[in-house]
C-alpha positions in Angstrom: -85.6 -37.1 53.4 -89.1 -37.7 55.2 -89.1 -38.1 58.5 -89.4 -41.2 60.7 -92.9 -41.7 61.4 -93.7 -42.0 65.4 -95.9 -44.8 67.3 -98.0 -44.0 70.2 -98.0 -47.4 72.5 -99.1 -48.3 76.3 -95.9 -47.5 78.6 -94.0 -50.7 79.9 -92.3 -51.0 82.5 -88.7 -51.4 80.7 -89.5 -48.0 79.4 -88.6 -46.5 82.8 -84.6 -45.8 82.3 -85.6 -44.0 78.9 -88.9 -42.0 80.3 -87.1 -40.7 83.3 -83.9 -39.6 80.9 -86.4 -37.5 78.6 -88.1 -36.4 81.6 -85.0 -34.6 83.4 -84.2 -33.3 79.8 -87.3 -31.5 79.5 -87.9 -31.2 83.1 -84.5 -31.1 85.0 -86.4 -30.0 88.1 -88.7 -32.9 88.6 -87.6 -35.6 90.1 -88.9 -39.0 89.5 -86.6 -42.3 90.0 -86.2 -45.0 87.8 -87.4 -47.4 90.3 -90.4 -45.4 91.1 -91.5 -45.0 87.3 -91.1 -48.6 87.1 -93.0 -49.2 90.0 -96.2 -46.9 88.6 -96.0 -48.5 85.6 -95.7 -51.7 86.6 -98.2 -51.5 89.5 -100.4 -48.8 88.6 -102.7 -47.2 92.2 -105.9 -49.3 92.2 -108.9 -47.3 91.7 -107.4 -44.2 90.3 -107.6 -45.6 86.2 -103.7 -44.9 85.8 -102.0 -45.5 82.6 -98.6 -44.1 80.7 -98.9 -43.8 76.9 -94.8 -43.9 75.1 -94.4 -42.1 71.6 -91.2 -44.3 69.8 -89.3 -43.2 66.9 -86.8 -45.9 65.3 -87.6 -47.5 68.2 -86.4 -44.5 70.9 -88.7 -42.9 73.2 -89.3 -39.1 72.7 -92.7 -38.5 74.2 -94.3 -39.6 77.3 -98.0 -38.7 79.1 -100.1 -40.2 82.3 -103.5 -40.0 82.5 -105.9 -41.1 85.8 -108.5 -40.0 87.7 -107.4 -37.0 90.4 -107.6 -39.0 93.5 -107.4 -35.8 95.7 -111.0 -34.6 95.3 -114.1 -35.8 94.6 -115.3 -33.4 91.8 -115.2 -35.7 88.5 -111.7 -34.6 87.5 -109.2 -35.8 85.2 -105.4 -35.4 85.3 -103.2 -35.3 82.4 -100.0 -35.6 83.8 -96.0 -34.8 82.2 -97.4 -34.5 78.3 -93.8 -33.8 76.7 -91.9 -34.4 73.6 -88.0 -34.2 72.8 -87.1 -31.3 71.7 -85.3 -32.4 68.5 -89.0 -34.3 67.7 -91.4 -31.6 68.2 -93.8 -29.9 66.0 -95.0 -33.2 64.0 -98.0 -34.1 65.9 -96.4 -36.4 68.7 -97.6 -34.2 71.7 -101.4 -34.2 69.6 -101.2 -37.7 69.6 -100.3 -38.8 73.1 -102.4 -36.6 74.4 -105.5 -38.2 72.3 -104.3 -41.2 73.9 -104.9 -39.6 76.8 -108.3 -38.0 76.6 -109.6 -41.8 75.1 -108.7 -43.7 78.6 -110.1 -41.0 80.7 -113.2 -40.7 78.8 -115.2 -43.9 79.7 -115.1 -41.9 83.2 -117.6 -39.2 82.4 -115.3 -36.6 83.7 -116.3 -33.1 83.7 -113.0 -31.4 83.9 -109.1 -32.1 82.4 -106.3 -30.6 84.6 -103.0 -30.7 83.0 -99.8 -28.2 83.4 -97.8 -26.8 80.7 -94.4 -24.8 80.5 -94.8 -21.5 79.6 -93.2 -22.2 75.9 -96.0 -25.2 75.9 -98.6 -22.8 76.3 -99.7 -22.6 72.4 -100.1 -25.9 72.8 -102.5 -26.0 75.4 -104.4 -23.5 74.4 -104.7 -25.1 71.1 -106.0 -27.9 72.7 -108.3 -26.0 75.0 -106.7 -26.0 78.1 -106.9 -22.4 79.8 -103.8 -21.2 81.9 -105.3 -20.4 85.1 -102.5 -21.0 88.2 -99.1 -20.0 88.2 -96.3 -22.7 89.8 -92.8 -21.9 90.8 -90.0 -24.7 91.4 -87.0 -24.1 92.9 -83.8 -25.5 94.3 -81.1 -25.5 97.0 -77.6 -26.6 97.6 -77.8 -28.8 100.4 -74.1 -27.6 101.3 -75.9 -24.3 102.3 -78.3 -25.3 104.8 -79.5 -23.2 107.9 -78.3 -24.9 111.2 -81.5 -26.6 112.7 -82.9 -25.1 115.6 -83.8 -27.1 118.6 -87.7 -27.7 119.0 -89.6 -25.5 121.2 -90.7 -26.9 124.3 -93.5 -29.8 123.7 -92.1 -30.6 120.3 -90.6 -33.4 119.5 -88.7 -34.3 116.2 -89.4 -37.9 114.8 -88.0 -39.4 111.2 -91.8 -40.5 109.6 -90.1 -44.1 109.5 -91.1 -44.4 113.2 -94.3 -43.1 112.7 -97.5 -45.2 112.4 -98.4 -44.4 108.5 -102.3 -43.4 109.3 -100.5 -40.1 111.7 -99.0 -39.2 108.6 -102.3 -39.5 106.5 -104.1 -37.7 109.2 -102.0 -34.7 108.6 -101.7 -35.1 104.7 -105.2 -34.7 104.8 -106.1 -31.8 107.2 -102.7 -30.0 106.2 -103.5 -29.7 102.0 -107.2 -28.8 102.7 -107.2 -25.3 101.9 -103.6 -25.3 100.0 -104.6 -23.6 96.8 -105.5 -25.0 93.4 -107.8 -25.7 90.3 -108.8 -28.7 91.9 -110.7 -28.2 95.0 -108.5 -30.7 97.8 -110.7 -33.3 99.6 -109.6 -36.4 101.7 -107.5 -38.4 99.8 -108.6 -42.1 101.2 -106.0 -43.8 103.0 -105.4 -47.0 100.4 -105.6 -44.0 97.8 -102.5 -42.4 99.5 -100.6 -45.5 100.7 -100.6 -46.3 97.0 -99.6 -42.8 95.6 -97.3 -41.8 98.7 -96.5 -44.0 101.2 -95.6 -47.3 99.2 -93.8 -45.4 96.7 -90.0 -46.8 96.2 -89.1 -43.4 96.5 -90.1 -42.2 99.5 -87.5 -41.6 101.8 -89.3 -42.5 105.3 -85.9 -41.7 107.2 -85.3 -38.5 106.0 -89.1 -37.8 106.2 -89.4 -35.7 109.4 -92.5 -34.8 111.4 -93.1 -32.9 114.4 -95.2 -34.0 117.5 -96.7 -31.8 120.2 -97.5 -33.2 123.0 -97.0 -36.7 121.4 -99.5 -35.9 118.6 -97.9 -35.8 114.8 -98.6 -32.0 114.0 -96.4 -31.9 110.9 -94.9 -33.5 108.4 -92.0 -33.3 105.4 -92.0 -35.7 103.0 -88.9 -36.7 100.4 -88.6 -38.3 97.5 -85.0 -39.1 96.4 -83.3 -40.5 93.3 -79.8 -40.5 94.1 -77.6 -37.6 95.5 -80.9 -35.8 94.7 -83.9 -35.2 96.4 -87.6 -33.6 96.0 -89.6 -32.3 99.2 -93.0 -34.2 98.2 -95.0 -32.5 100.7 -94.7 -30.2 103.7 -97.5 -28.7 106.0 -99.0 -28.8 109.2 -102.8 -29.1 110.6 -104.6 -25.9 111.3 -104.7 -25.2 115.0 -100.4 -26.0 115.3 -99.8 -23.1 112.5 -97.7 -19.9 113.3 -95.2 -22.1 115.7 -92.4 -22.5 112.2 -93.6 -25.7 112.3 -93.2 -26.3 109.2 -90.1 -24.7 108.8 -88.2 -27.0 111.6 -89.7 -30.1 109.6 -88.5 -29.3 105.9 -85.3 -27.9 107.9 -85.2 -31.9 109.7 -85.8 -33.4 106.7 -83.2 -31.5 104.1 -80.5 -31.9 107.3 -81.4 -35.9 107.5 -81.2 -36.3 103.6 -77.5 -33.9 103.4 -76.5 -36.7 106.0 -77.5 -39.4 103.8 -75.4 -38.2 100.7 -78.1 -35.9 99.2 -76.3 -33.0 97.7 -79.5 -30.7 95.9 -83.4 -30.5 97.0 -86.2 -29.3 94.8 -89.5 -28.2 95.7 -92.5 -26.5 93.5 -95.4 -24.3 95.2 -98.4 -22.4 93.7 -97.5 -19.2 93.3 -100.0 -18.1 96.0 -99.1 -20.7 98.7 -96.8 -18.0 100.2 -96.6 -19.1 103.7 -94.7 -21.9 101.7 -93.0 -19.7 99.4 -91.6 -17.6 102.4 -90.4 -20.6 104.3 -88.3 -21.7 101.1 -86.5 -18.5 100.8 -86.3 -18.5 104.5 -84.4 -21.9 103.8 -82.3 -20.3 100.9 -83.8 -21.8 97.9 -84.0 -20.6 94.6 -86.2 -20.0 92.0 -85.1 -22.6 88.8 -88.8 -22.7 86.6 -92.3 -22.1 86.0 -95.1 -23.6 84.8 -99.0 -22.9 84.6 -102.1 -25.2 85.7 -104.0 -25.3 83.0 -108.0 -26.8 82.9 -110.2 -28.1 80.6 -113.9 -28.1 80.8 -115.8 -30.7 79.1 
C-alpha cells in the first residue's frame, strides 16, 4: 500500500499542542510550552525574519523546522532551528523538504552562513545536506528533590527574584555575560527590543523564579527559567567579567532551581557547549546529569 503523501505548510498557531508533543518525542530534553510556541508563532520577534514550516500527514503533524536570522551576532548568519521528523515518518523526504522550506525564507537575506544542530543519529543527514559537525553540546537534568541547600550570600551580595529587577539590568548582563561563551557563532550585543522579544516577553519565562545577584546594589548575575509545568529549563546563567570566581553563578542557578522546587517544579534541564566548563563544573557541582548530545553543525554559503 503506498504511503500517504506529506505537505509542507507555514506553521499556525493552533499547531502548537501538536509541535510541542512531537518535539518532547524526539527531544524529551527541550523544553518549550505550548503557550510559548503559540506565542512565537503567533507573534513572531520583529526584525529577526522568523517563521515555522509544519510537515502534515492525513492531516497529523510529524515534522517541524524554524528558520530566522541569528539575532545574537552581527555576522550574516542564519539559524535553522529544531529540523525533526517522527520517527515512524522518516526516511521519505519530509526532513529534505522542510528544510528547503527553510533555506527559501532565509535566502532573500544574503546570508553567508546556516547554523543548525543535529543529534548524533541525524548526523547523515546533515552532512548530506552540507552541514559540517563542528561543536559538541551536552544536556542534562536534575531531580529537583535533590537539591544542594543554598548558601547564604557572601557579604555585599544580595539575592533578588529578576521580577523585581528593572529588565535593561538583566540585558546588561545578558550581554556582557555570553560575550566570550563559546560557539560557531561569534556572540555580539543582542539589542535590547531584540531580547525583550526573544527573552524577556516570552510566556515562559519565569521572572519569579529567575534569580540574580547584586553587589553592592549593582545586578552582577543572573539565572533565567523557562517552565512548562512541573518542569523547568535554566535558559541562561552567567555573570559579567570582573564579579567571576566569587560562585556567583552557582548561588544564582542554586536561587533559581530552590525558587522554582517551591513553586511545584519537580525536574530542571540545562544544555552547555561541551567546552563551557566553568558551566559544566557548576552543573555537576549542582548534581545534574548528563541525559543527550547533539552537535552544532554550519553551513557555508
Amino acid at each position: 500500500m503506498p504511503e500517504a503523501p506529506f505537505l509542507i505548510r507555514p506553521a499556525r498557531p493552533d499547531d502548537a499542542p501538536a509541535v510541542v508533543a512531537l518535539r518532547r518525542l524526539v527531544f524529551p530534553f527541550l523544553l518549550r510550552g505550548v503557550a510559548s510556541t503559540r506565542q512565537l508563532i503567533a507573534t513572531p520577534p520583529p526584525g529577526l525574519h522568523w517563521t515555522g514550516f509544519v510537515a502534515e500527514v492525513d492531516g497529523q503533524i510529524v515534522g517541524w523546522v524554524c528558520a530566522s536570522r541569528n539575532e545574537h551576532t552581527a555576522e550574516a548568519v542564519g539559524e535553522v532551528s529544531l529540523l525533526h521528523v517522527h520517527p515512524d515518518q522518516r526516511r521519505r523526504g519530509i526532513g529534505s523538504a522542510l528544510l528547503a522550506e527553510a533555506e527559501r525564507h532565509l535566502a532573500p537575506l544574503g546570508l553567508t552562513r546556516l547554523h543548525g544542530r543535529a543529534l548524533p543519529e541525524a548526523l547523515p543527514f546533515a552532512r548530506r545536506h552540507h552541514f559540517t559537525p563542528s561543536r559538541q553540546e551536552h544536556f542534562s537534568a536534575l531531580d529537583l528533590h535533590t537539591l544542594p541547600p543554598l548558601p547564604t550570600p557572601p557579604d555585599g551580595v544580595r539575592l533578588v527574584p529578576l521580577a523585581d529587577v528593572d529588565p535593561r539590568h538583566v540585558h546588561r548582563v545578558d550581554v556582557l555575560a555570553s560575550a566570550d561563551e563559546p560557539g560557531d557563532v561569534v556572540s555580539g550585543a543582542i539589542g535590547y527590543a531584540d531580547w525583550l522579544a526573544t527573552t524577556w516577553d516570552n510566556v515562559g519565562l519565569d521572572r519569579e523564579a529567575s534569580a540574580g545577584a547584586e553587589v553592592d546594589d549593582e545586578l552582577a548575575a543572573i539565572s533565567l527559567v523557562k517552565r512548562d509545568g512541573t518542569r523547568m529549563w535554566s535558559d541562561y546563567t552567567g555573570t559579567v567579567p570582573q564579579h567571576r570566581g566569587r560562585g556567583l553563578a552557582r548561588l544564582v542557578k542554586l536561587a533559581a532551581l530552590h525558587r522554582a522546587a517551591q513553586d511545584g517544579v519537580t525536574t530542571a534541564y540545562t544544555g552547555n557547549d561541551a567546552a563551557n566548563a566553568p558551566m559544566l563544573a557548576v552543573n555537576t557541582r549542582l548534581g545534574y546529569r548528563q541525559v543527550a548530545t547533539q552537535w552544532s553543525c554550519v553551513r557555508e554559503l
